[in-house]
C-alpha positions as CSV (number, residue, x, y, z in Angstrom):
1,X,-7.6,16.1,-2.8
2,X,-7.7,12.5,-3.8
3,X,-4.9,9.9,-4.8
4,X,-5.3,6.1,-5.0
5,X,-1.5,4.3,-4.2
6,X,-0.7,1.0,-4.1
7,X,2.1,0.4,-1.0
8,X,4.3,-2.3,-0.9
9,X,5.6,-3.1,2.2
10,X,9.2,-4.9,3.0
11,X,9.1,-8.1,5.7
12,X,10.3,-5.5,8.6
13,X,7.5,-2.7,8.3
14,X,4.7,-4.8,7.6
15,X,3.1,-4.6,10.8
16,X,3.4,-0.9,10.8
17,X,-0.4,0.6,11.4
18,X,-0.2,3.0,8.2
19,X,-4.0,3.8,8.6
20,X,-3.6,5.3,12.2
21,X,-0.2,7.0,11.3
22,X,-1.9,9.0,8.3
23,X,-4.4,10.1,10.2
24,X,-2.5,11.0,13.2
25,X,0.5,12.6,12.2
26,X,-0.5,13.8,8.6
27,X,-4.4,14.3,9.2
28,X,-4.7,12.3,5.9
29,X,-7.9,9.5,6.0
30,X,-7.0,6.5,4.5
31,X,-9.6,4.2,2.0
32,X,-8.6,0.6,1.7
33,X,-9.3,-0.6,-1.0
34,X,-7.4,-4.2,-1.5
35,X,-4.8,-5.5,1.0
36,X,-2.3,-8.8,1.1
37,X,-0.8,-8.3,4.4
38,X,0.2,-11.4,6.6
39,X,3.3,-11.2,9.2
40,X,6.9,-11.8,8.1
41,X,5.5,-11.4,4.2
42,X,5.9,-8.6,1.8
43,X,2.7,-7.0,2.1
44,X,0.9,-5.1,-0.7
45,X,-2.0,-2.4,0.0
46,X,-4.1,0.0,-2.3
47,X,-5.3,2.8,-0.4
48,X,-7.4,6.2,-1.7
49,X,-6.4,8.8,0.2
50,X,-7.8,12.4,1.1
51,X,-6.3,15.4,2.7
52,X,-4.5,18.4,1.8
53,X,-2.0,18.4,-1.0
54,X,0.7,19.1,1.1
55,X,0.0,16.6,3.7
56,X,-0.7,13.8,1.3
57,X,2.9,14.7,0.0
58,X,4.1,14.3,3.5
59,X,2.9,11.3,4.1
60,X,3.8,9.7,0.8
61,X,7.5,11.1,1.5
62,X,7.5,9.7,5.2
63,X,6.1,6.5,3.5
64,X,9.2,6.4,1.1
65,X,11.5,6.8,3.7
66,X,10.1,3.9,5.6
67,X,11.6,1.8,2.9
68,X,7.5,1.4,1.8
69,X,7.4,1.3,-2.2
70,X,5.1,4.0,-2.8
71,X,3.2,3.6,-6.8
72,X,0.5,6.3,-7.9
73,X,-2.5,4.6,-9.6
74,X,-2.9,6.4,-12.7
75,X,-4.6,3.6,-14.5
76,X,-7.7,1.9,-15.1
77,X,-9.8,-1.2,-16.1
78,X,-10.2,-1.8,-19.6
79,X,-12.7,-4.7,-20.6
80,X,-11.9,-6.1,-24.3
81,X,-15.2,-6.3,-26.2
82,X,-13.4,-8.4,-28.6
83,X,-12.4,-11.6,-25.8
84,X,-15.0,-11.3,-23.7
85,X,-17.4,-14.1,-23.3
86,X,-19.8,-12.6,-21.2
87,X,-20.1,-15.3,-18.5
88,X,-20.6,-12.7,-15.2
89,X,-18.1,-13.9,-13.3
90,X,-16.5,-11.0,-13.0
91,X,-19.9,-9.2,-11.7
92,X,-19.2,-11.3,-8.6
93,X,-16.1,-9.8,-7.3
94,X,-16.9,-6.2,-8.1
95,X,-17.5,-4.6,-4.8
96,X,-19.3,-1.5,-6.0
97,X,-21.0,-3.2,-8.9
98,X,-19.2,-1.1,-11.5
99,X,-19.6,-4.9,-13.8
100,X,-23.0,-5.9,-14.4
101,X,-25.2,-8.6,-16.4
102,X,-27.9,-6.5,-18.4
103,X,-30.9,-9.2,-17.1
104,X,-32.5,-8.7,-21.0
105,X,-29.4,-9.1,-23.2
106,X,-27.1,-11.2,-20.8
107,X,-24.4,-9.4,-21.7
108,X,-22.0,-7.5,-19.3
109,X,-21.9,-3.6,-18.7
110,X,-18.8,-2.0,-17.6
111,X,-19.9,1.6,-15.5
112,X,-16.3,3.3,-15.3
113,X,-17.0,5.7,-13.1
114,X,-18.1,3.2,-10.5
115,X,-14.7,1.5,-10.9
116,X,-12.1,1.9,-7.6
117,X,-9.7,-0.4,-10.0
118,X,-9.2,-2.9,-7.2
119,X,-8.6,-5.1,-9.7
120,X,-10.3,-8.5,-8.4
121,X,-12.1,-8.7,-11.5
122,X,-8.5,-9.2,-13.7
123,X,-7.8,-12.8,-12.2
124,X,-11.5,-14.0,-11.9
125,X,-12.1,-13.8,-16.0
126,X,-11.7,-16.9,-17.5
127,X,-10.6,-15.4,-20.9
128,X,-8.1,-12.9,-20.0
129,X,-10.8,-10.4,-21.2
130,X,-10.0,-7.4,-18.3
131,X,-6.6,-5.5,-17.9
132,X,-5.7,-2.4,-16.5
133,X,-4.1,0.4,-18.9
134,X,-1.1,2.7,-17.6
């Protein structure tokens, strides 16, 4: 089983090594996906993680009682049609090229299912064209 969670950390625990301790003690393999981690910060992560039911609720449990703010990613990119302008920057950031320039028509192609929702493309647009929904 799969779930995508975005983990942030308090000042204290930030330099806790999450990635070993899933895999160590809960057998659970961690993904990262996007991290904002620097010492004595808050820290943020988004992680997909894989394992057995049980020990994926085990390890988001321990998590919580770390003091870690544990969120389940249940949402997803959503390009407006409407604002878009079609520029491409987004295409730029996209690490599994899920936003794309068609080369003939110049205008961007959103593959969903290619989407991790790592969200780098929501601050590049210029026009405030990509969100996430809940």
């Amino acid at each position: 089983m799969k779930k995508r969670v975005t983990l942030t950390f308090p000042r204290q625990t930030v330099q806790m090594p999450i990635a070993y301790i899933l895999a160590k003690d809960f057998n659970v393999a961690a993904n990262i996906i996007r991290a904002q981690v620097a010492p004595s910060h808050t820290g943020k992560i988004v992680l997909e993680l894989s394992g057995d039911i049980d020990e994926l609720d085990a390890s988001l449990d321990w998590m919580r009682s770390r003091d870690i703010q544990v969120s389940l990613a249940n949402q997803e990119i959503v390009v407006d049609e409407n604002t878009c302008v079609h520029c491409g920057l987004c295409t730029g950031v996209c690490p599994t090229e899920a936003l794309t320039l068609d080369p003939q028509t110049f205008r961007l192609n959103f593959a969903r299912s290619r989407c991790i929702v790592c969200e780098q493309c929501i601050p590049t647009c210029p026009v405030d064209a990509i969100s996430t929904n809940l």
